[in-house]
C-alpha positions in Angstrom: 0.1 -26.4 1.8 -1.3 -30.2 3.0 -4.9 -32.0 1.9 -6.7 -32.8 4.9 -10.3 -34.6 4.5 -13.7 -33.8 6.6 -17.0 -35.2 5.9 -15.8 -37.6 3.4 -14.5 -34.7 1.3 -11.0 -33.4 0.6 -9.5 -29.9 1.2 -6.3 -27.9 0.5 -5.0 -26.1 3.2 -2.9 -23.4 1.9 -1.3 -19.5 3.0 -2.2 -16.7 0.9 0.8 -14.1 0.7 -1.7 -11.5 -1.4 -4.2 -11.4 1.6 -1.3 -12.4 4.3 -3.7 -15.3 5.8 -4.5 -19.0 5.7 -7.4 -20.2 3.8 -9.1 -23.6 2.7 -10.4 -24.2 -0.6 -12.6 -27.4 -1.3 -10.8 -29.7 -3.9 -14.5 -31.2 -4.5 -13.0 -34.7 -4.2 -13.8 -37.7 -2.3 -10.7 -40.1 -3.7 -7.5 -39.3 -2.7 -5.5 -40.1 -6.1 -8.5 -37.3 -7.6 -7.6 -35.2 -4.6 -3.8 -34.9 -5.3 -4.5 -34.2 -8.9 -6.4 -30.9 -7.7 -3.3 -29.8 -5.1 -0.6 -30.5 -8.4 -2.7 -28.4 -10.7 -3.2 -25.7 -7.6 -0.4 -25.2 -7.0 0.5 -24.5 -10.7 -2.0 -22.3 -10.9 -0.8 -20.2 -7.7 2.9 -20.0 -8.9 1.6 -18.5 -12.5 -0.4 -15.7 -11.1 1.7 -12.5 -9.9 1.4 -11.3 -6.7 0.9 -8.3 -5.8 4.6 -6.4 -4.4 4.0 -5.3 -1.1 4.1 -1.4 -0.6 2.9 0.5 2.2 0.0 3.5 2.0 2.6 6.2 2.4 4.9 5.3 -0.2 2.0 4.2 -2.5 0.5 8.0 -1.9 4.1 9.4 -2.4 4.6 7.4 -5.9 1.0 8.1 -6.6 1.1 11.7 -6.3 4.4 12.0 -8.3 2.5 10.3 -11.0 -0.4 12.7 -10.5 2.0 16.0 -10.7 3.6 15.1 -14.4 0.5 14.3 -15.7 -2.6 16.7 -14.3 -3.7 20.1 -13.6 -2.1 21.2 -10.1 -5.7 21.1 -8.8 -6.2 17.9 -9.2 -2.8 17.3 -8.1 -3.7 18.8 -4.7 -6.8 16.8 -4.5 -4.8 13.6 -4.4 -2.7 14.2 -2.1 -5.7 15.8 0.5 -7.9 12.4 -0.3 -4.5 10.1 0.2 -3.4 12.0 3.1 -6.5 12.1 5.1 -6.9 8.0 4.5 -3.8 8.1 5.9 -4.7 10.4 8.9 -7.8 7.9 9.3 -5.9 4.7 9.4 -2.1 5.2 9.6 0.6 4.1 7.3 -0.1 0.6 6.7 -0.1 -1.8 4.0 -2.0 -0.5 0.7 -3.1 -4.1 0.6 -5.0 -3.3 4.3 -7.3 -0.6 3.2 -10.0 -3.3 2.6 -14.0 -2.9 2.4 -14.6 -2.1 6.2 -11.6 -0.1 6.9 -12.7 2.2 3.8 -16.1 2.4 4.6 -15.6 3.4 8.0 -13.6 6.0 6.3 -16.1 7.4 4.6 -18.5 7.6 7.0 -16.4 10.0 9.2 -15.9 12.5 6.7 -19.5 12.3 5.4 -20.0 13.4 8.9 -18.4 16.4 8.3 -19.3 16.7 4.3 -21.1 14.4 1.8 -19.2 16.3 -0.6 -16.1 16.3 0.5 -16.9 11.9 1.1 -17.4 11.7 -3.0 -15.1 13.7 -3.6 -12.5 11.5 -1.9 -14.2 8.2 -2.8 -13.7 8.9 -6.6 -10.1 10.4 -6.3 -9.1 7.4 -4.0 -11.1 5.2 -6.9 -8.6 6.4 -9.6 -5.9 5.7 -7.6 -6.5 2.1 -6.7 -7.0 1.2 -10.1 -3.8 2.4 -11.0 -2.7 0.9 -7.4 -3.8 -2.6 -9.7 -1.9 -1.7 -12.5 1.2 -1.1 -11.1 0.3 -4.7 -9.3 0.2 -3.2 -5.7 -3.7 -4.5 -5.5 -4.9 -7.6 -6.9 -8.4 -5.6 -6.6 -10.3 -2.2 -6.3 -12.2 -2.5 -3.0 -13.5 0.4 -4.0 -15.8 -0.9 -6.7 -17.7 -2.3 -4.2 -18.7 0.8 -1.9 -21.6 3.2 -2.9 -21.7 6.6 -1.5 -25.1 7.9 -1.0 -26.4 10.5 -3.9 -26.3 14.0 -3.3 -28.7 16.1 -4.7 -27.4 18.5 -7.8 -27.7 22.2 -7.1 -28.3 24.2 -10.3 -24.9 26.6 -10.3 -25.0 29.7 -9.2 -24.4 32.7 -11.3 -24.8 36.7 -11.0 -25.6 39.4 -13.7 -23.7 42.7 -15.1 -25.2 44.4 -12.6 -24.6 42.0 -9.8 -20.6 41.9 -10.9 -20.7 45.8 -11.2 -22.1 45.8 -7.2 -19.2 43.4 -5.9 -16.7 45.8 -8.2 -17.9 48.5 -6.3 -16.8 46.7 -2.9 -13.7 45.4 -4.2 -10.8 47.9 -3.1 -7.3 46.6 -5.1 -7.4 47.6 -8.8 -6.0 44.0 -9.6 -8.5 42.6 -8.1 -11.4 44.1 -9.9 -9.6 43.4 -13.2 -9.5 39.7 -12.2 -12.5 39.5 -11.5 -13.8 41.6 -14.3 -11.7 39.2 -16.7 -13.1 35.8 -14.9 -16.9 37.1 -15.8 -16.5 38.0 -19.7 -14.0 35.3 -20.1 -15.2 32.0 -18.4 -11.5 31.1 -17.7 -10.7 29.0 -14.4 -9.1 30.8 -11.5 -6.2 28.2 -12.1 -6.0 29.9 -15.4 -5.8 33.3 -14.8 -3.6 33.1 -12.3 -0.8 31.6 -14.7 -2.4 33.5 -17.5 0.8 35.3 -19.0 1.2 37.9 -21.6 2.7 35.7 -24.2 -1.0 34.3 -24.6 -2.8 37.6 -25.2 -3.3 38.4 -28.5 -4.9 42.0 -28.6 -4.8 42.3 -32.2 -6.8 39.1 -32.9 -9.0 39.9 -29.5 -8.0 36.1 -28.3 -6.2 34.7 -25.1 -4.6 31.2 -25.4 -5.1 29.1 -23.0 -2.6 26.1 -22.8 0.0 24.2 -20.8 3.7 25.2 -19.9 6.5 24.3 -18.1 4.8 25.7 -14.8 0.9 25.0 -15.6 -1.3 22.3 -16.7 -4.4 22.7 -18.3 -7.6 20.3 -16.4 -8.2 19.1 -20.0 -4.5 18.9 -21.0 -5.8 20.7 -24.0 -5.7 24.2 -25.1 -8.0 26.6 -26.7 -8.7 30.0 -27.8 -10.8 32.1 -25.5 -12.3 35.3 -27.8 -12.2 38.8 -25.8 -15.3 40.9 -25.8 -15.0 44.7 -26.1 -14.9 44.8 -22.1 -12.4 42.3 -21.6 -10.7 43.9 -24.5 -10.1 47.3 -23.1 -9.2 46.5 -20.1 -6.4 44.1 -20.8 -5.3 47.2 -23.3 -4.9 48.9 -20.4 -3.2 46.3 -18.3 -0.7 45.9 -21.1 3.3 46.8 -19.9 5.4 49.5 -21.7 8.0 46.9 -21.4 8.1 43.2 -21.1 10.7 40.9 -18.9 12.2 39.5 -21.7 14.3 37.0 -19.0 11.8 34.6 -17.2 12.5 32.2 -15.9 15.8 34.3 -13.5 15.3 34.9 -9.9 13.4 37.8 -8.9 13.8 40.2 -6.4 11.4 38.6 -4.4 12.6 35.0 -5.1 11.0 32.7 -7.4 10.6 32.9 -11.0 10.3 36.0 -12.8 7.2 35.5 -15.7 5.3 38.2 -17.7 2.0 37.5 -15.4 -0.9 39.3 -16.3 -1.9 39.1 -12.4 1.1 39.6 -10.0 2.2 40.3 -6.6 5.7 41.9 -7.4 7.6 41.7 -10.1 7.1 38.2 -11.3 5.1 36.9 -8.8 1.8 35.7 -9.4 -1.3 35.8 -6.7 -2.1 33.0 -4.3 -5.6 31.0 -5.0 -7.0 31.3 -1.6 -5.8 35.3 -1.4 -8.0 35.6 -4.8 -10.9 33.4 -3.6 -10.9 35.5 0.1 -11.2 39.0 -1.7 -14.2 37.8 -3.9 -15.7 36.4 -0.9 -15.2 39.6 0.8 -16.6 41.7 -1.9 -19.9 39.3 -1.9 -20.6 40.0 2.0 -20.0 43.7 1.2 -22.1 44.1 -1.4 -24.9 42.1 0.3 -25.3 39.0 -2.4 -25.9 35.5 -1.9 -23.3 33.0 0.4 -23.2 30.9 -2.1 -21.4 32.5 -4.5 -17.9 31.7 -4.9 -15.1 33.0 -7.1 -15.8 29.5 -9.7 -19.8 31.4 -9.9 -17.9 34.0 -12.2 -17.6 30.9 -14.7 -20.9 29.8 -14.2 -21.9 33.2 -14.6 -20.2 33.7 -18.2 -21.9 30.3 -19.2 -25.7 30.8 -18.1 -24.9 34.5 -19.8 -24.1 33.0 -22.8 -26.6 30.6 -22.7 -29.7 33.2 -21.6 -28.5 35.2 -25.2 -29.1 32.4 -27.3 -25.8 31.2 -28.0 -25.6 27.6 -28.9 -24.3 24.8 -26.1 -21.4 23.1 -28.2 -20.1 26.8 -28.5 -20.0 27.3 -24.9 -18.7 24.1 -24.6 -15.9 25.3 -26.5 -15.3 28.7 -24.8 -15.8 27.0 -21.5 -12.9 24.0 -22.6 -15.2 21.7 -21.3 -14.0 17.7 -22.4 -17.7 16.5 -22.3 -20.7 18.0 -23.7 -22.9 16.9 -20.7 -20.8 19.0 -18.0 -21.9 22.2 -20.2 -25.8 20.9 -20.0 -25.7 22.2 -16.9 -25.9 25.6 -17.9 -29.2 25.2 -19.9 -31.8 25.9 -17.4 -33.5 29.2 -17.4 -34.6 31.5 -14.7 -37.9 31.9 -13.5 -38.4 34.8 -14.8 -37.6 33.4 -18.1 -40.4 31.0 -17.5 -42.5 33.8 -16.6 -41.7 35.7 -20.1 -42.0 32.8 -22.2 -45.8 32.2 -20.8 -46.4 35.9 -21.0 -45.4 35.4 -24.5 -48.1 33.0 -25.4 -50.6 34.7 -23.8 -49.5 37.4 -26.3 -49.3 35.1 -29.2 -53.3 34.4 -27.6 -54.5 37.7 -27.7 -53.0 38.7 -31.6 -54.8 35.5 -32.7 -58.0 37.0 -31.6 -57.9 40.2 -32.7 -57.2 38.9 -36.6 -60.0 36.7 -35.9 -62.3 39.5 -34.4 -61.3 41.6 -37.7 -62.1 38.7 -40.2 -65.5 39.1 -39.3 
């Protein structure tokens, strides 16, 4: 660190270990005594503030994702470590401190390529995790903050009918799977949640299922809730119900693993893979002719704009639903067209009775 003066002005050369260069800063002085008085109280000022330790992007994702696992629901969990790891596949292992504006934005832009979604999706996920990056005083900053990802468009969710779910039934050949997906329409639970959905949590007497975290799930709202049965749901979980329940989980099975009183399982303590679940509802769409852009999560969306369409109030779906924030449930509150065309027809009624009491007064 030396003054050095240029255009009757001083400076203060000096190295900055945060941003690993060498950078001038203008002291504003044009005496030298006023000069060193600056560099004294500069130098104070840079041995006071912490520097950021130095870590590396791969052991920052490694910590990061640990962090992530104890805390969070596993899909989350797995979104983390996608978002770190393609970073990392874009730009290598090297300091966290390196992923600046412009490396980050190039970033973006090659998987917008390929997804806008997929680009936001990463760009809020890697947000979160550079502001704890700050906290654990890895980053002095969030470069982050300064990059905007272009808007995209909200698509209302998609959602099917009774008769819609009874068609993809129809085409759906495994008995377990038609249950599933018979439970994830009346229900509105998460995929996530049915497939660790054990028997502990079913209360058939008080027509309830509990939905809360254990030693090998996490909620995505870290809270639980009671999720009423309707006759449907009811029945068929009655049927479901074992003669006689593992009363040891948590020993090996047969199959390896963990044996649990699943609701949904492979074997004998087993539960079902997400994509195996999410492949056999796709399969049963294409069969039974319906839209490509339903998706196992439409069975949710379904229960909601169900619920909704029949009058029932948005803070209650909110509650069935386990939704933290009212506004995510808002979504559910638009109507179909044919509703539309019902509620003019209605007026028109309300129209015509009016003049046929008024035709009658005279």
């Amino acid at each position: 660190m030396f003054l050095f003066k240029r255009c009757g002005k001083f400076y203060v050369d000096y190295f900055d270990e945060t941003e690993n260069r060498r950078k001038r800063i203008s002291t504003h002085a044009t005496r030298k005594d006023e000069a060193l008085r600056f560099l004294s109280e500069f130098k104070d000022k840079l041995s006071q503030s912490q520097k950021p330790q130095f870590i590396s992007l791969h052991k920052f994702a490694d910590s990061y994702s640990e962090y992530v696992r104890n805390r969070h629901s596993e899909n989350y969990f797995l979104t983390v470590e996608r978002s770190l790891g393609a970073l990392e596949s874009f730009a290598g292992d090297i300091p966290l401190k390196d992923a600046d504006r412009r490396l980050l934005e190039a970033f973006f832009d090659s998987v917008s390529e390929k997804s806008k979604n997929t680009a936001n999706l990463y760009h809020r996920t890697l947000a979160a995790a550079f502001s704890k990056a700050i906290e654990w005083n890895c980053l002095s900053d969030n470069p982050l903050k300064k990059i905007k990802l272009s808007k995209i468009p909200k698509k209302l969710p998609v959602f099917i009918t009774e008769t819609e779910l009874d068609s993809i039934l129809e085409h759906t050949a495994k008995p377990d799977m038609k249950d599933f997906f018979t439970l994830a329409f009346h229900t509105g639970l998460r995929l996530s949640e049915l497939l660790n959905l054990e028997w502990q949590a079913v209360n058939l007497a008080e027509r309830t299922i509990k939905v809360s975290n254990t030693e090998t799930f996490t909620t995505k709202s870290k809270k639980e809730r009671m999720v009423p049965l309707n006759q449907t749901a009811l029945e068929m979980l009655t049927r479901r119900q074992p003669k006689v329940f593992n009363l040891c989980t948590g020993g090996a099975s047969a199959f390896g693993g963990e044996t649990r009183n699943y609701v949904f399982q492979r074997h004998s303590g087993l539960r079902y893979e997400r994509d195996f679940v999410s492949k056999e509802f796709k399969k049963a769409v294409r069969a039974s002719g319906l839209s490509e852009a339903l998706h196992f999560h439409s069975l949710r969306h379904s229960t909601a704009s169900n619920m909704v369409r029949r009058g029932v109030p948005i803070a209650v779906v909110k509650e069935v639903l386990g939704h933290s924030d009212i506004s995510t449930t808002m979504i559910y509150s638009h109507v179909r067209r044919e509703d539309l065309a019902n509620a003019v027809k209605m007026l028109e009624g309300h129209r015509q009775s009016r003049q046929i009491d008024l035709t009658n007064a005279f």
